[in-house]
C-alpha positions in Angstrom: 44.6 112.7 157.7 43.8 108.9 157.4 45.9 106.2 158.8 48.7 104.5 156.7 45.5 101.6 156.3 42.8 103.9 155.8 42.2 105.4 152.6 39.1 106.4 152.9 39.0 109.9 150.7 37.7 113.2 153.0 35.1 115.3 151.6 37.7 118.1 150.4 39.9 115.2 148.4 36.3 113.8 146.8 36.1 117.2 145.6 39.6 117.1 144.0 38.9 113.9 142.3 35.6 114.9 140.9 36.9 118.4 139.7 40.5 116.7 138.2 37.9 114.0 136.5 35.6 116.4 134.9 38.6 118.3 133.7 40.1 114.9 132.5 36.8 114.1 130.9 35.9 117.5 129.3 39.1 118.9 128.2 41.8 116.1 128.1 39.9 113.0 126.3 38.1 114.8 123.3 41.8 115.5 122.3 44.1 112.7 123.5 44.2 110.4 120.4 45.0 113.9 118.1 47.8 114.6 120.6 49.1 111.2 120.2 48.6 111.1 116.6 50.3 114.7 116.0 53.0 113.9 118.8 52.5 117.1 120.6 50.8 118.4 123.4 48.3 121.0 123.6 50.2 124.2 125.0 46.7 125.6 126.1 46.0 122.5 128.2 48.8 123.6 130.8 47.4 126.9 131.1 44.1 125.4 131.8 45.8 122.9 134.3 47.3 126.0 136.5 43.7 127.6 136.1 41.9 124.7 137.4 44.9 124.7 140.5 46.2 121.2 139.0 49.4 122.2 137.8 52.8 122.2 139.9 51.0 120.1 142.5 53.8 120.1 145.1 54.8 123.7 145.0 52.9 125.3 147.7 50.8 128.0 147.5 52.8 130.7 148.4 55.0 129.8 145.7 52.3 130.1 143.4 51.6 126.2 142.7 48.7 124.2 143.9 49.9 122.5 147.5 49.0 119.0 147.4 49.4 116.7 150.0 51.1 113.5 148.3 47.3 111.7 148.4 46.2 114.9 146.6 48.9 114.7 144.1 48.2 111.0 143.7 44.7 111.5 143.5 44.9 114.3 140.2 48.0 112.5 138.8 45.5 109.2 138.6 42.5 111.6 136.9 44.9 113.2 134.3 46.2 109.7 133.3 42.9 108.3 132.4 42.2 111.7 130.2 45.9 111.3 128.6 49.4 109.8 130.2 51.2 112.4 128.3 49.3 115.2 130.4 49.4 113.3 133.7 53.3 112.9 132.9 54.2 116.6 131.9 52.8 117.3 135.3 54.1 114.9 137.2 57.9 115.8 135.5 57.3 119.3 136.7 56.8 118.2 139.9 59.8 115.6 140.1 61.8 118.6 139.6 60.5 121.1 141.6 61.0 118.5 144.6 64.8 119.2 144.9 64.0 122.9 145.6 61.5 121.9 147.9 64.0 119.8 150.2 66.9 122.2 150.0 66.4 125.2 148.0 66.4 128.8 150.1 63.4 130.6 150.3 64.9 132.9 147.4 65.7 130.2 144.9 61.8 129.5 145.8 60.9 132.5 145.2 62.1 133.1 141.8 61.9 130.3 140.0 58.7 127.9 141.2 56.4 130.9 140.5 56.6 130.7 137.1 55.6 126.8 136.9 52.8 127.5 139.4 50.5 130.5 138.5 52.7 131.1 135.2 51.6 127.6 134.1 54.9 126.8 133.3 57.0 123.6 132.9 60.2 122.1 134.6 62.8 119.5 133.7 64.5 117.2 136.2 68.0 116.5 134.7 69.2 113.0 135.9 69.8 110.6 133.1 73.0 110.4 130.8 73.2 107.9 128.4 75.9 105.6 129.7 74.4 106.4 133.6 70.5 105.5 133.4 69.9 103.0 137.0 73.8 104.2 137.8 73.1 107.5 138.2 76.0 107.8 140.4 78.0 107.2 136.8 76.7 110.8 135.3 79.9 112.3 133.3 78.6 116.2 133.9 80.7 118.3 135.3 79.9 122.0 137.3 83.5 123.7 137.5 83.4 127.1 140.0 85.4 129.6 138.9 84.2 133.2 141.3 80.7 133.6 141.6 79.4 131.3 139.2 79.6 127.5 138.2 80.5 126.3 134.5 78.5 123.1 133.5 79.2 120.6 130.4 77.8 117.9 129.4 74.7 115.9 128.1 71.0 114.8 129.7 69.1 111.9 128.2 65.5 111.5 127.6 64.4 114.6 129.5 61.1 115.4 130.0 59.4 118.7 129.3 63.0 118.9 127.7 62.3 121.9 125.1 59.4 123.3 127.0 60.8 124.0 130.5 61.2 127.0 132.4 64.4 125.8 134.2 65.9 122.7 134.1 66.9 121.0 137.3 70.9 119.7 136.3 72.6 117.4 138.3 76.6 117.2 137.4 79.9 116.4 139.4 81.4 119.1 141.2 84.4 116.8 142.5 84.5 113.5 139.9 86.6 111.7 142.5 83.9 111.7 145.0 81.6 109.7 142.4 78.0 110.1 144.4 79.3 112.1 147.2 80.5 114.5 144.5 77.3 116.1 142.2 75.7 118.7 142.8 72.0 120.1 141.6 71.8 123.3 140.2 68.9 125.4 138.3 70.0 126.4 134.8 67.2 128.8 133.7 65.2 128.6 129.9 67.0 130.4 127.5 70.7 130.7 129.5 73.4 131.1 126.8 74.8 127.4 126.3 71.6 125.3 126.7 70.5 123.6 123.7 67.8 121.2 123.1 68.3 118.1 121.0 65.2 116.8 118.5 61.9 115.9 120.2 62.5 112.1 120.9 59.7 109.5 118.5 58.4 107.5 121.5 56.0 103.9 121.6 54.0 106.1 124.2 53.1 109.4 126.0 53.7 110.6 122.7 52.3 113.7 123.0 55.1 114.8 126.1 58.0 116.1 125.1 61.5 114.1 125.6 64.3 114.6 123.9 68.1 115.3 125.1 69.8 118.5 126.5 73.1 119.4 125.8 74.6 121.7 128.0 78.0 123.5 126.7 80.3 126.0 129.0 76.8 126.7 130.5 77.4 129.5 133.2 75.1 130.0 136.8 75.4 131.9 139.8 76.4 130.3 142.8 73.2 131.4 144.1 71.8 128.8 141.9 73.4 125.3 143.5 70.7 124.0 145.5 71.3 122.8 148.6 75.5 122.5 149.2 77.7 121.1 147.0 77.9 117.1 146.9 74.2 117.0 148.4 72.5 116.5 144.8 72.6 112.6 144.4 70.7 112.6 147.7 68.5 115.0 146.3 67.9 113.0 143.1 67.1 110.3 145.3 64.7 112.0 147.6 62.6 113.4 144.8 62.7 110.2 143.0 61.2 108.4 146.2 58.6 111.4 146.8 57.5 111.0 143.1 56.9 107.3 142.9 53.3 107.1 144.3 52.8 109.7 141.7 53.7 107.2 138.9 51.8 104.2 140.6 48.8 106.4 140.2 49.3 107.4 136.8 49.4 104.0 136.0 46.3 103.1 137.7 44.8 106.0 136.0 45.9 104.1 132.9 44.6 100.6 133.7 41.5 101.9 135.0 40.5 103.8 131.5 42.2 100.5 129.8 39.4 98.7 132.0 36.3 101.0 131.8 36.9 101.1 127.4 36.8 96.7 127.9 33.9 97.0 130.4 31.8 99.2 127.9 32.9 97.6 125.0 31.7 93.9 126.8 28.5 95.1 127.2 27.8 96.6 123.7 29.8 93.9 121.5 27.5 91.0 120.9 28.8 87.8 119.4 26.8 84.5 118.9 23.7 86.4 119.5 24.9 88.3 122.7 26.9 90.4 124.4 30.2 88.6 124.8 30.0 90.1 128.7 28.1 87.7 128.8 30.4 84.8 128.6 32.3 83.2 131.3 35.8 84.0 129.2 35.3 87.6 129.4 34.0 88.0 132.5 36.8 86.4 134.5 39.2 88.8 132.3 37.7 91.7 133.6 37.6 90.4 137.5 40.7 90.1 137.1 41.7 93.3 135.9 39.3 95.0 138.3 41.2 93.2 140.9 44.7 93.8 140.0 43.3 98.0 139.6 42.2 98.3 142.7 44.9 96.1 144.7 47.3 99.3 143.1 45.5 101.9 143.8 45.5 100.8 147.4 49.3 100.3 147.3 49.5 103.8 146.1 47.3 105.3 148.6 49.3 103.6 151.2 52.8 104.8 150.2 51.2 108.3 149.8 49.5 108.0 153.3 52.7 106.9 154.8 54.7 109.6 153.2 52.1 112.2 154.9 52.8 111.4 158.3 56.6 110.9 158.3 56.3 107.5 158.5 58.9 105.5 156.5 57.6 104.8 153.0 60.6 103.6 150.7 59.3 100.7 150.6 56.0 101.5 150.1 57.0 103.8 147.1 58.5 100.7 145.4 56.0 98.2 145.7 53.3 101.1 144.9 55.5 102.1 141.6 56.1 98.9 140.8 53.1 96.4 141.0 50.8 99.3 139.9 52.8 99.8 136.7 52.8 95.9 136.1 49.4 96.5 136.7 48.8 99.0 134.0 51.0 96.9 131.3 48.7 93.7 132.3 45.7 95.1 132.2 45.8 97.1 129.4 46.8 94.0 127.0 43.9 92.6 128.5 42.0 95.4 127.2 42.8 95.1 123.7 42.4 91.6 123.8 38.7 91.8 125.0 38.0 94.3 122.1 39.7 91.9 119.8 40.5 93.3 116.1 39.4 96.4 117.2 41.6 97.0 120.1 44.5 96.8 117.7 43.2 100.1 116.0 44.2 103.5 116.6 40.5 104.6 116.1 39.9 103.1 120.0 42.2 104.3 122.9 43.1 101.3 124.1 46.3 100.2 121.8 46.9 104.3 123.2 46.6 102.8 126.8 48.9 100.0 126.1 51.3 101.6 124.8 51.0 104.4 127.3 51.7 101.9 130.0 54.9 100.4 129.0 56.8 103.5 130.0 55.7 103.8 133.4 57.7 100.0 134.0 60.9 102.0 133.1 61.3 105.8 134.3 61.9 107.3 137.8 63.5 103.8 138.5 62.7 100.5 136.3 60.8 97.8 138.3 63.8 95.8 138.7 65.5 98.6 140.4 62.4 99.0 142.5 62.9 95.2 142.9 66.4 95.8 144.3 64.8 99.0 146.7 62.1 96.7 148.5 64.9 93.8 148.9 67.0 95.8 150.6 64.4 97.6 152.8 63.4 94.1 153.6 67.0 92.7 154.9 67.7 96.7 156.8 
C-alpha cells in the first residue's frame, strides 16, 4: 500500500481503473443524457455493475460484494462519475449504507442482508435525513419503541437515496429521545416489511436519473436481531460511515470535473472562431490550465484521505478537505466548461450543462461544505 504522500496506482488498481473506465465508456455514456432526460436509471446497468465486480464496493467478498480498499472505491466511484453521476451515486449510496453493518453488524446480520446488494446486484438506502434535522442530525424525530422481541419504528426520512429501489434500508431513529445523540439507534428494515412506504420519486436539478424521494415509516416492526450494533451507538455509526464515504464523493466529483474538462478540451480543439481553433487563444487556454489544475490538486486530496484511511492513520480531516475542495472543484470547473463551449454548453444536446448540474449536489450531501468547513476547523484547534 502507498504512503499517505504516494499515490502512485499499483499494477492491480491500473487494472481497476481501466476496466471501471471501459465500462464507464461502453455501457454508461451512450445512455447518460436519456437517463437524465427520462429521469430514471437503467435497472440493467446495476446488474452489469455487480457482473463487472463494481457494485457494493465495500462489502467484502465473502459477503458477496466486491472488497475494495477505500483507494479502490475511490478509484471506480471517480470512473462511474465521468460515464454518469447518477450511476456513480446509486453506488456509492449502497455503499454509505452498508458501512454501518460493516463497523458493527454481527456476522449474521452480514450474512443475510449484504448478499443481496453484492452478487444479487441489489441496492441499499442509508436513512439519516428528516426534514427539520438535515446538518443536526442529532435533531431526527424517529422513534424505535421495543416492545418483546422486536422494535416498533415511526416516522419520516428525507431525500433518500435508492429510496424506492432498495433492498433494506438502513434507519436511524431514537430509542431514548431524552438522550438526543446518545439515544438513536440503526436498525435494518428490510424491502417490502409491512409499514414502509415510499413517497413520489423526488424532480431533482441533477443526478436525475437516481432515485430520491422520502420514506415514511408507520408502526414499522423488526426483530431485535435487526438493531445494529447496541442501542444508542447509531449516531456514531452515522458518523463513521459518513466519514468513510467522503473520499468516495470527492472522487465522484473529480470524476465530474474531469469529463466537464475533457468535453471543453475537445471541444477547444475542434471549435474554430476567427479562422482558428479558439484553443488557440490565450483566453481559453488559461481556462483550461486552470481547470486542469484545480482537477488534479482534488484528485490528490482524495487519494490522500483514502490512503490515510487504509493504514489507520487519522483521516477526518482529510475526508473534509478531500469532500470539500474536490466538490468546489467539480461546481467551478464545470461552469467553466460550459462557458468554453459557449451557446452550446447551455444545450441539453452536449453533456456538459449535465455535468453542471450534476455537480451542484455533491457541495450539499453526506455533509454540505460548510459543515465540512466546521469538521477541518475543529480538527485543526483538537
Amino acid at each position: 500500500m502507498p504512503g499517505p504522500l504516494d499515490y502512485r496506482l499499483s499494477d492491480e488498481q491500473l487494472a481497476l481503473q481501466k476496466m471501471a473506465r471501459e465500462f464507464a465508456r461502453q455501457e454508461i455514456s451512450p445512455v447518460a443524457l436519456k437517463m437524465d432526460e427520462e429521469e430514471e436509471l437503467d435497472p440493467f446497468l446495476i446488474k452489469r455493475l455487480a457482473e463487472y465486480g463494481l457494485q457494493s464496493l465495500n462489502t467484502p467478498v465473502e459477503y458477496g460484494g466486491s472488497g475494495l480498499d477505500a483507494v479502490g472505491i475511490c478509484i471506480v466511484l471517480e470512473e462511474l462519475a465521468k460515464g454518469c453521476a447518477s450511476v456513480a451515486v446509486t453506488s456509492a449510496a449502497t455503499a454509505l449504507a452498508a458501512y454501518p453493518l460493516l463497523l458493527a453488524g454481527s456476522d449474521e446480520q452480514k450474512k443475510r442482508f449484504l448478499p443481496p446488494i453484492g452478487e444479487g446486484g441489489g441496492l441499499a438506502s442509508f436513512c439519516l435525513t428528516e426534514a427539520e434535522a438535515g446538518s443536526d442530525a442529532a435533531s431526527i424525530t424517529s422513534t424505535a419503541v421495543r416492545y418483546g422481541r422486536e422494535y416498533v419504528i415511526n416516522g419520516t426520512k428525507a431525500f433518500v437515496s435508492n429510496g424506492g429501489s432498495a433492498e433494506f434500508y438502513l434507519v436511524f431513529a431514537s430509542t431514548d429521545r431524552s438522550k438526543k445523540a446518545k439515544g438513536i439507534s440503526a436498525f435494518v428494515v428490510p424491502r417490502g416489511t409491512p409499514g414502509l412506504r415510499f413517497g413520489k420519486k423526488l424532480r431533482k436539478m441533477g443526478i436525475r436519473a437516481a432515485d430520491t424521494r422520502e420514506i415514511i415509516l408507520e408502526e414499522v416492526k423488526v426483530p431485535v436481531n435487526n438493531l445494529v450494533g447496541r442501542e444508542g451507538q447509531g449516531f456514531v455509526l452515522a458518523m463513521e460511515a459518513l466519514d468513510l464515504a467522503r473520499p468516495g464523493v470527492g472522487a465522484m466529483s473529480i470524476g465530474i470535473a474531469q469529463a466537464a474538462f475533457e468535453a471543453a478540451l475537445n471541444y477547444a480543439r475542434e471549435r474554430r472562431q476567427f479562422g482558428k481553433p479558439i484553443g488557440d487563444f490565450q483566453t481559453i487556454q488559461n481556462m483550461l490550465a486552470d481547470m486542469i489544475m484545480k482537477v488534479e490538486a482534488g484528485r490528490h486530496l482524495v487519494f490522500q484521505a483514502a490512503c490515510k484511511l487504509e493504514q489507520g492513520l487519522p483521516f477526518t480531516k482529510e475526508a473534509a478537505m478531500a469532500k470539500a475542495f474536490a466538490s468546489d472543484v467539480a461546481m467551478e470547473v464545470t461552469t467553466q466548461a460550459v462557458q468554453v463551449l459557449g451557446g452550446y454548453g447551455f444545450i441539453r444536446d452536449y453533456p456538459v450543462e449535465k455535468y453542471m448540474r450534476d455537480a451542484k449536489i455533491m457541495q450539499i450531501f453526506e455533509g454540505t461544505n460548510q459543515i465540512q468547513r466546521l469538521v477541518i476547523a475543529k480538527q485543526l484547534f483538537a
